[in-house]
C-alpha positions in Angstrom: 50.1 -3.5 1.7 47.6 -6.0 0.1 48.6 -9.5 -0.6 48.1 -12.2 -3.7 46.5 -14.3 -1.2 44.7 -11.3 0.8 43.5 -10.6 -2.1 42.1 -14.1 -3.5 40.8 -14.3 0.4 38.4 -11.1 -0.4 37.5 -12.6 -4.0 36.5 -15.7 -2.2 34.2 -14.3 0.7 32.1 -12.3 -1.7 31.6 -16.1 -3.7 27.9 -17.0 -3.8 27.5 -20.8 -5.1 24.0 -20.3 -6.6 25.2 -17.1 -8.7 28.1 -19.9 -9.7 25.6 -22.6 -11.3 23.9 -19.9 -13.1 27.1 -18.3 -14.8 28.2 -21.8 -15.7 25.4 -21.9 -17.9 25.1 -18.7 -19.4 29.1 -18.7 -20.2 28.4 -22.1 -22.3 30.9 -23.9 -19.7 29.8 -27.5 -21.1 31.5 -30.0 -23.4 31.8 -28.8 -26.8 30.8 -25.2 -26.0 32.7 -21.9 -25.9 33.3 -22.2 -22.5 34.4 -25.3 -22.6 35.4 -26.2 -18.5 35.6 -22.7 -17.6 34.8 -22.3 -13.6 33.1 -19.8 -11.5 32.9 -19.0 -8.0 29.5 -16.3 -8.2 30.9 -12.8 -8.0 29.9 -9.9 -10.0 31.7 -7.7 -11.8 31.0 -4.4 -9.7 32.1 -6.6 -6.8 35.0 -8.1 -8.4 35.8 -3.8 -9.3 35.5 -3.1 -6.0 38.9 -5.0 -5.6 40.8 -3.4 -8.2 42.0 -1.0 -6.7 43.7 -2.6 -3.7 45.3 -5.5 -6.5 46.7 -2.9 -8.8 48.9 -2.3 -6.1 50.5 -5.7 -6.1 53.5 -6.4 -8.6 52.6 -7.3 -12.1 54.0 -10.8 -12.1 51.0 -11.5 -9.1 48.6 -9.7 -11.3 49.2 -12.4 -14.0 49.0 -15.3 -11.3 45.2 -14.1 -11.3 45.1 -13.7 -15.2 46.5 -17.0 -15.5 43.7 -18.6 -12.9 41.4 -21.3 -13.7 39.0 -19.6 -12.0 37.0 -17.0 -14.5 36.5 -14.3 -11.9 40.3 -14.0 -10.3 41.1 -13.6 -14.3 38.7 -10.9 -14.6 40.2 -9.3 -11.0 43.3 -10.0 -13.0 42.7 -8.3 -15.8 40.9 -5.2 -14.5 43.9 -4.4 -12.4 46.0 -4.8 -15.7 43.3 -1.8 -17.0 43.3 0.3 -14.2 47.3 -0.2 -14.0 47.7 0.9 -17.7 45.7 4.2 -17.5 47.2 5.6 -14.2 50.8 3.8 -15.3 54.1 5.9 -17.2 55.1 4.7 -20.2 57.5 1.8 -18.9 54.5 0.5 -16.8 52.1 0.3 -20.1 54.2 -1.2 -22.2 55.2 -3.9 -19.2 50.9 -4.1 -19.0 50.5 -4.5 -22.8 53.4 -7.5 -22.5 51.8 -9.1 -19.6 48.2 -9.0 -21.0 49.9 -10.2 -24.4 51.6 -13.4 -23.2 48.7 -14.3 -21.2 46.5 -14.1 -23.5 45.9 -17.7 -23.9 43.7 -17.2 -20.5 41.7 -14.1 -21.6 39.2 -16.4 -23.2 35.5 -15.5 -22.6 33.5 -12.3 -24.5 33.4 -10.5 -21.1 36.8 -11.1 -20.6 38.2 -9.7 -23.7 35.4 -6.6 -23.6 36.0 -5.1 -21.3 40.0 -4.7 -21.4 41.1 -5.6 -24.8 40.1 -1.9 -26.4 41.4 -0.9 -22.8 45.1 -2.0 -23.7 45.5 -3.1 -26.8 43.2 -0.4 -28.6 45.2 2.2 -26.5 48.8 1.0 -27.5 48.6 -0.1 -30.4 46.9 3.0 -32.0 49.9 3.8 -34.3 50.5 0.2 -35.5 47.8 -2.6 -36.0 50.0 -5.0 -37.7 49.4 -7.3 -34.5 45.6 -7.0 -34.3 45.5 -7.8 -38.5 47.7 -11.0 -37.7 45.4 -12.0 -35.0 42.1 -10.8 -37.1 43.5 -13.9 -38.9 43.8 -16.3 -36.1 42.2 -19.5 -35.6 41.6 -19.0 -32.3 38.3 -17.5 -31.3 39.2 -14.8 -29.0 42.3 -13.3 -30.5 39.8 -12.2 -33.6 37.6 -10.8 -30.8 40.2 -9.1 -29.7 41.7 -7.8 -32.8 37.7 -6.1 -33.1 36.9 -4.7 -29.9 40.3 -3.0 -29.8 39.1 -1.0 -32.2 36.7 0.3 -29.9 39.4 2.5 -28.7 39.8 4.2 -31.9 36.0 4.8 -32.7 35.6 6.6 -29.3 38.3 9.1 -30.6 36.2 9.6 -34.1 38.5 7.5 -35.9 36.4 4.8 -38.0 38.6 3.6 -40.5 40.6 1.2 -38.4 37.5 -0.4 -37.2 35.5 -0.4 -40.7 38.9 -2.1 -42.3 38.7 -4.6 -39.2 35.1 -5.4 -39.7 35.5 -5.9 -43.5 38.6 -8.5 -42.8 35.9 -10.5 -40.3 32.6 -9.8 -42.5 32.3 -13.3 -43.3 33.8 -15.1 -40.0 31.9 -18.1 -39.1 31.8 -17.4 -35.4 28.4 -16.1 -34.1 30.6 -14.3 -31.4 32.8 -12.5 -33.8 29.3 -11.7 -35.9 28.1 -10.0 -32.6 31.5 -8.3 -32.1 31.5 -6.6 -36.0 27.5 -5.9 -35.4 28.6 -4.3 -32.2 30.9 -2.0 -33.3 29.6 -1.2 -36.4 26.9 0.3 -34.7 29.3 2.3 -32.6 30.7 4.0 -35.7 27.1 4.8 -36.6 26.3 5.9 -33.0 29.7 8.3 -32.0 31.3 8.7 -35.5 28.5 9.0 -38.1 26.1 7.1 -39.6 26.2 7.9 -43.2 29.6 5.8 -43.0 28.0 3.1 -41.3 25.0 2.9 -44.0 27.8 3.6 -46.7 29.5 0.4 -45.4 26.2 -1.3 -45.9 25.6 -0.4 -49.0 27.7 -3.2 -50.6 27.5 -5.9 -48.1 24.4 -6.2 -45.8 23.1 -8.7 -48.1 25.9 -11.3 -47.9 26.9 -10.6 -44.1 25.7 -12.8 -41.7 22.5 -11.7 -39.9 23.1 -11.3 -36.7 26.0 -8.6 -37.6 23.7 -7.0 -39.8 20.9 -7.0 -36.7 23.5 -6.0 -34.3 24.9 -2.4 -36.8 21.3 -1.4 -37.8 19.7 -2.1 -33.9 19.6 2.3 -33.1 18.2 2.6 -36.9 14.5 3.5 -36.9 12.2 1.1 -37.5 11.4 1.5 -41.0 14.9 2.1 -42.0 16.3 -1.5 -39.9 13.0 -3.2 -41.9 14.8 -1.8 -45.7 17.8 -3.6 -44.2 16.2 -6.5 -42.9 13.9 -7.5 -45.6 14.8 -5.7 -49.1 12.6 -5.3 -51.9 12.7 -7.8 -54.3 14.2 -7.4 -58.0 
């Protein structure tokens, strides 16, 4: 049976120093950036995958040791295995996931972090009450209104827009460029797997006074000439 530290020991050997220095960068790990003091070791993602499936296996209170790591990519092992634990898990082991990923959430702070689990577990458990996802739409923290956004991802993929259309109209005007990129993002994806007239109807009203790089981010499958009437209007 795999270990916490047989585990770590794995992480560790795939760690490549150079991949490190560059990830520092690209994660805005300086002073006064997103990233603020965030640390890498150099693994990617598929390799970091390629560990789930033995640390699933440990208990969930050693899961959330590597959630709670200083190191970015035992908190992405971390919280992968919280993902794959949740969609194999009953009912008392998803709602023991969606506590742990919940209380540690103060760790689950980078984009690629919250991406690629937050509409993972919080989309998927919260789809009859998104009381906690408004309240944290509201936050002043950064990543929680990430979060509250990209759960909705969950609900788009099963052709229901309106949660995530209410949740990008709460954010429209968000100062963040992160959270601009986030609404852009999944905008798009209620044009792309929904349907596009309710993207463009959404528009309508707002694609004036929303920040640019949203707008740029819900038009980017438009065609060309139809992304150019959004990008530069006619005049008056």
């Amino acid at each position: 049976m795999p270990t916490l530290a047989s585990i770590k020991k794995q992480l560790y050997a795939l760690a490549d120093p150079k991949r490190a220095k560059i990830l520092q960068r690209f994660f805005k790990t300086g002073k006064g950036e997103y990233g603020e003091g965030d640390k890498f070791i150099g693994v990617t993602v598929p390799l970091i995958r390629s560990l789930v499936k033995q640390s699933r296996d440990l208990e969930i209170k050693d899961i959330k040791k590597l959630v709670c790591s200083p190191i970015h990519e035992e908190r992405m092992l971390g919280l992968l295995s919280l993902v794959s634990l949740y969609q194999k898990g009953d009912a008392a082991t998803k709602a023991a996931v969606f506590k742990a990923y919940v209380t540690s959430r103060k760790f689950i702070n980078s984009w690629d972090l919250v991406d690629l689990t937050a509409p993972h577990i919080l989309g998927a458990y919260l789809t009859d009450d998104h009381s906690l996802l408004h309240k944290w739409s509201e936050s002043k923290n950064l990543w929680e209104r990430r979060m509250a956004m990209l759960a909705m991802f969950y609900e788009i993929k099963r052709q229901n827009h309106q949660p995530a259309i209410i949740m990008a109209d709460k954010l429209l005007h968000d100062e963040h460029d992160l959270i601009h990129k986030a609404v852009g993002w999944m905008l798009r994806e209620v044009g792309k797997r929904c349907d596009e007239q309710i993207l463009e109807e959404f528009l309508k009203t707002r694609h004036k006074t929303m920040p640019r790089t949203m707008l740029r981010y819900a038009i980017e499958k438009f065609p060309e000439k139809k992304r150019q009437q959004y990008l530069n209007p006619p005049t008056p």
